[in-house]
DRENDO-1510 file (C-alpha; in Angstrom, 1 decimal, always signed):
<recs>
REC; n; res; u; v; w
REC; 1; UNK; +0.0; +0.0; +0.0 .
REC; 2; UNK; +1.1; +3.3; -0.8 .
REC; 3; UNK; +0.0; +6.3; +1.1 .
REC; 4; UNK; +0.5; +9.9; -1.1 .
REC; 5; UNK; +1.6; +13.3; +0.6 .
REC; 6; UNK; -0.7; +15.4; +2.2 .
REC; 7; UNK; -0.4; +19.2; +2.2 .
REC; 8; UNK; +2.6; +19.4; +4.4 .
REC; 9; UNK; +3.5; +15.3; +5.2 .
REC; 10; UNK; +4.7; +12.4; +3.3 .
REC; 11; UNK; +4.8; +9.2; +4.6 .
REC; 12; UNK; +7.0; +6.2; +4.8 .
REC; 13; UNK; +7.1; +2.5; +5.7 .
REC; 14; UNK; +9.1; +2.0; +9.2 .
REC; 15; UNK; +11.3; -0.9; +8.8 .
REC; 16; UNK; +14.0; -2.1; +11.3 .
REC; 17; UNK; +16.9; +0.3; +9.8 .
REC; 18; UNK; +14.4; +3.2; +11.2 .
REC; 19; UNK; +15.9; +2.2; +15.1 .
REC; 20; UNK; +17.9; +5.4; +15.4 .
REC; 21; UNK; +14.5; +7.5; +14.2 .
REC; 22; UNK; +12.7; +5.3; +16.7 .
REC; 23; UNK; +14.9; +5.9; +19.6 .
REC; 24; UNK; +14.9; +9.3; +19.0 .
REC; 25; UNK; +11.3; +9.8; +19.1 .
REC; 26; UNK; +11.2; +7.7; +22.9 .
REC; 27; UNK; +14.2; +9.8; +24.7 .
REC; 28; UNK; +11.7; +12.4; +25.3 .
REC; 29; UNK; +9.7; +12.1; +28.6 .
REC; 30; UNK; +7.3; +13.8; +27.6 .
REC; 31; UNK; +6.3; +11.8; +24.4 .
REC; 32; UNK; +7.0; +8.8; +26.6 .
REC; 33; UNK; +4.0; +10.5; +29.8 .
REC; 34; UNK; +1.2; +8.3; +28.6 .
REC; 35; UNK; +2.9; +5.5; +27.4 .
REC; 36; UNK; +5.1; +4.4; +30.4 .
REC; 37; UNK; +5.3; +7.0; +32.8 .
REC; 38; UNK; +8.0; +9.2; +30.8 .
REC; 39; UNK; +10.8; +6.4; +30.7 .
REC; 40; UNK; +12.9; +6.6; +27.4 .
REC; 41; UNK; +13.6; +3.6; +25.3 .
REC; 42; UNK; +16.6; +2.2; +25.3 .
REC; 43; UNK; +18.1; +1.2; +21.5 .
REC; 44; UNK; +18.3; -2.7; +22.9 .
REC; 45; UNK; +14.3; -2.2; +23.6 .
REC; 46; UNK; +14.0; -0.5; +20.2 .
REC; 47; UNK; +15.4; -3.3; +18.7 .
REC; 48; UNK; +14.7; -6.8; +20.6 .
REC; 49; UNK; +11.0; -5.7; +21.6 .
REC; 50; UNK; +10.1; -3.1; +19.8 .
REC; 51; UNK; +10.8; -3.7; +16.0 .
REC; 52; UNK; +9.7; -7.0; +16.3 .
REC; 53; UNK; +6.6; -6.3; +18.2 .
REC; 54; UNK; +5.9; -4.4; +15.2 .
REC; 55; UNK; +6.9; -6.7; +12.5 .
REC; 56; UNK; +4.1; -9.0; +14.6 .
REC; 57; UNK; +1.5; -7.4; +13.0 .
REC; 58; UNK; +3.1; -5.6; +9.6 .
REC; 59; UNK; +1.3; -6.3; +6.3 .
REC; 60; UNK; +2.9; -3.2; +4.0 .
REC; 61; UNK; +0.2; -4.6; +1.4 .
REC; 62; UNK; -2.5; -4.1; +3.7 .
REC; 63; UNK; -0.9; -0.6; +5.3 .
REC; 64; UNK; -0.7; -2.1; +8.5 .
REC; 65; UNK; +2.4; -1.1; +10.4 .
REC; 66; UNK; +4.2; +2.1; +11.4 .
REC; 67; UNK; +4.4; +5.1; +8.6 .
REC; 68; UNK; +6.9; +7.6; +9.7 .
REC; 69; UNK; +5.7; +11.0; +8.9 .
REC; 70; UNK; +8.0; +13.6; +7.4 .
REC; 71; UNK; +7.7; +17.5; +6.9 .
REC; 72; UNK; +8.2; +17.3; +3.4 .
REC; 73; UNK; +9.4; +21.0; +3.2 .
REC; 74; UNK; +12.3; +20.1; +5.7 .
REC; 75; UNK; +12.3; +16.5; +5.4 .
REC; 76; UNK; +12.4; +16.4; +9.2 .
REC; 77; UNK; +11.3; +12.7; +10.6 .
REC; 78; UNK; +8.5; +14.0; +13.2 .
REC; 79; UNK; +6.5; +11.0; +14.4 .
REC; 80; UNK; +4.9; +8.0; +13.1 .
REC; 81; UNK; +1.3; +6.5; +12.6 .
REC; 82; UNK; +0.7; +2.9; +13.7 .
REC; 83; UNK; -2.1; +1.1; +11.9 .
REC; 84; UNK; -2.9; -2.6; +12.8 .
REC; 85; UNK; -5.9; -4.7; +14.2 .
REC; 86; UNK; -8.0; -3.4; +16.9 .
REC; 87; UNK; -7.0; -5.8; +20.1 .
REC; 88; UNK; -3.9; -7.3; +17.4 .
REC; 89; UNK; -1.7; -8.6; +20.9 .
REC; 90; UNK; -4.9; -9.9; +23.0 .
REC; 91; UNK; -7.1; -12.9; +22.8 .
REC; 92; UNK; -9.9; -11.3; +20.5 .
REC; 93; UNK; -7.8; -9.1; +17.5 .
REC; 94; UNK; -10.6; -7.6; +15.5 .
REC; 95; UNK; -9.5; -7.6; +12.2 .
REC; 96; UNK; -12.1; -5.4; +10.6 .
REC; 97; UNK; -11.6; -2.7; +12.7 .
REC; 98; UNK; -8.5; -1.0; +12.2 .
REC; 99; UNK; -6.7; +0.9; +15.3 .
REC; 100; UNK; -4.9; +4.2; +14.7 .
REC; 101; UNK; -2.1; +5.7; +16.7 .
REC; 102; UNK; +0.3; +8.2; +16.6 .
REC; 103; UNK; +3.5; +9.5; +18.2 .
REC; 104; UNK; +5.3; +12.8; +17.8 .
REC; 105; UNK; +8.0; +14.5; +18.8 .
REC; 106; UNK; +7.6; +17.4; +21.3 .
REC; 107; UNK; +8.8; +20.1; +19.0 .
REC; 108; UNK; +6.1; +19.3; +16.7 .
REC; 109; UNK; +3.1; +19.3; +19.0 .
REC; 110; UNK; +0.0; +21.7; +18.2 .
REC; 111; UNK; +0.5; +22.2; +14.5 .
REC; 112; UNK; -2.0; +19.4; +13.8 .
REC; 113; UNK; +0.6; +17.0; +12.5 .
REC; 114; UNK; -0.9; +14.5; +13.9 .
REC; 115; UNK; -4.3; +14.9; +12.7 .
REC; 116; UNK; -3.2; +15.7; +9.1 .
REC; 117; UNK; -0.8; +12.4; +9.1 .
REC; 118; UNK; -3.9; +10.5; +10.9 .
REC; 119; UNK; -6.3; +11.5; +8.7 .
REC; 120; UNK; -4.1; +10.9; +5.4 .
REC; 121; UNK; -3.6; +7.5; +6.7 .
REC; 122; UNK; -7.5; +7.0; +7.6 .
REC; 123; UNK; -8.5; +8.5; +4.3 .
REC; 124; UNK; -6.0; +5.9; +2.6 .
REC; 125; UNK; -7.4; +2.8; +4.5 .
REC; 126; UNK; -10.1; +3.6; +3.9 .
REC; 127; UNK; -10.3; +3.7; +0.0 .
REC; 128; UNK; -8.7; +0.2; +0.5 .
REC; 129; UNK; -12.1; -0.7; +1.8 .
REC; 130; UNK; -11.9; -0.6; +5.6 .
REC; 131; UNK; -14.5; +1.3; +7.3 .
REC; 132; UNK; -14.0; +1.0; +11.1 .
REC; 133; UNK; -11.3; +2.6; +13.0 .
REC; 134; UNK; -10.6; +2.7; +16.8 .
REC; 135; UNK; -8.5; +4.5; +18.3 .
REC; 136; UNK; -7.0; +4.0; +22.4 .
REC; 137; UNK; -5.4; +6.3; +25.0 .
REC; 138; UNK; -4.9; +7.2; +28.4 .
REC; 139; UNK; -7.9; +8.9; +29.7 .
REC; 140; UNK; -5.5; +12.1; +31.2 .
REC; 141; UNK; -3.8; +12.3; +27.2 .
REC; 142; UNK; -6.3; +15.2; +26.2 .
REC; 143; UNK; -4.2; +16.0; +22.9 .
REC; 144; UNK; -4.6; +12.4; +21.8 .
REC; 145; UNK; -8.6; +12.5; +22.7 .
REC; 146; UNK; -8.2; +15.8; +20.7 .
REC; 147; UNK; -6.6; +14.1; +17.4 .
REC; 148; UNK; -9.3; +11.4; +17.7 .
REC; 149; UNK; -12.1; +14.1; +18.2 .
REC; 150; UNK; -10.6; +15.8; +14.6 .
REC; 151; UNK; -10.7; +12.2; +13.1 .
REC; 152; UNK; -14.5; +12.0; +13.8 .
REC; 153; UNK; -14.2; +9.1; +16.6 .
REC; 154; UNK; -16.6; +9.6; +19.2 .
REC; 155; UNK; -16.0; +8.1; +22.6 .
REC; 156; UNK; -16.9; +4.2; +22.6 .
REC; 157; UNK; -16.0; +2.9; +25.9 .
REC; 158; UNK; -13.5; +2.3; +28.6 .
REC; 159; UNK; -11.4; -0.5; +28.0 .
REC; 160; UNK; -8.8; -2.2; +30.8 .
REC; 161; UNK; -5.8; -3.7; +27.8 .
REC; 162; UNK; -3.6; -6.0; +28.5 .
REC; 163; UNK; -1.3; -7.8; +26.7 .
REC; 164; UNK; +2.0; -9.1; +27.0 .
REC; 165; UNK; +3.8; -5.6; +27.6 .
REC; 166; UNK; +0.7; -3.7; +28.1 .
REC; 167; UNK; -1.8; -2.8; +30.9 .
REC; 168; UNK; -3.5; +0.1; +31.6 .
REC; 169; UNK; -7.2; +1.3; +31.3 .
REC; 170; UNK; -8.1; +3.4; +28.6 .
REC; 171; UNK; -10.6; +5.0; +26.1 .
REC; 172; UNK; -11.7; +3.8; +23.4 .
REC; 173; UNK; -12.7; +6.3; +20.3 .
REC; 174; UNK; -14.3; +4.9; +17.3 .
REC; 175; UNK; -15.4; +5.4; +14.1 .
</recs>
C-alpha cells in the first residue's frame, strides 16, 4: 500500500533500519508521559522488543504497520502513525476494525501533524475498503482525545488492555 503526501507530510514504511528515528522519538519524557510514565527507550528495547513487536503485525500490502511521517518541506522525521488490528496482541484481535495511533516529537506538537498524518492514513485505508477505525489512549492524554475528536471518533467505551507488555485502562474512540 502506498500512502501519497498530504499538504505538508509524506509518509513512509518504518522498517527495522528506522531504530535510530525510533529511539529518537522515545528519549523524550514527555512523548514517553502516557505511554510508560515518561521512561525513554533504550536502542536494545527498540530493537529486541520493539521492531519486532511491530513486524508481529506488519502487512505493507494491507498498510498495516508504522508510517513515519516527514515534513516534506524540511524533510524532518516527526512522528509516526501505527495502523494494525484493533486488540492485534490480546485474545480477541478484530480484524475489521482498524486501530490508529500516533507519536510525535515534542517540538512538533499543536501544528495538527498529527491529525493531518492520521487522517491521510485514515483517508487511505479507507479507499482500500476498511470502514471502522478505533482508536485507544490514556484517559489524562487530552491531545490524543483531541486528534481522535478531529478524526471523527466519538468516545466508545472504557477499556482495561492488557497484553504481553501492556496494561493500563483506557478510552476507546471509534469510528
Amino acid at each position: 500500500m502506498h500512502i501519497g503526501n498530504s499538504a505538508r507530510l509524506s509518509y513512509h514504511y518504518v522498517t527495522e533500519k528506522d531504530v535510530e528515528f525510533l529511539w529518537e522519538l522515545d528519549q523524550d519524557e514527555a512523548v514517553m508521559r502516557y505511554i510508560n510514565g515518561g521512561k525513554p527507550s533504550s536502542r536494545e528495547d527498540i530493537r529486541h522488543i520493539f521492531i519486532p513487536r511491530v513486524q508481529a503485525f506488519s502487512n505493507p500490502a494491507l498498510g498495516w504497520g508504522l508510517w513515519r511521517v516527514e515534513v516534506t518541506e524540511s524533510r524532518d522525521s516527526i512522528g509516526w502513525i501505527l495502523v494494525r488490528p484493533f486488540g492485534f496482541f490480546t485474545h480477541s484481535p478484530e480484524t475489521d476494525n482498524i486501530e490508529l495511533g500516533w507519536r510525535f516529537k515534542r517540538s512538533s506538537w499543536g501544528q495538527g501533524f498529527a491529525t493531518e498524518a492520521a487522517k491521510t492514513v485514515k483517508d487511505s485505508l479507507y479507499l482500500t475498503g476498511i470502514d471502522k477505525f478505533s482508536a485507544i489512549a490514556n484517559p489524562a492524554n487530552k491531545a490524543s482525545i483531541k486528534v481522535m475528536k478531529n478524526l471523527g471518533m466519538t468516545f466508545s467505551h472504557e477499556l482495561e488492555y492488557k497484553d504481553n507488555l501492556f496494561h493500563e485502562n483506557v478510552v476507546v474512540y471509534a469510528t
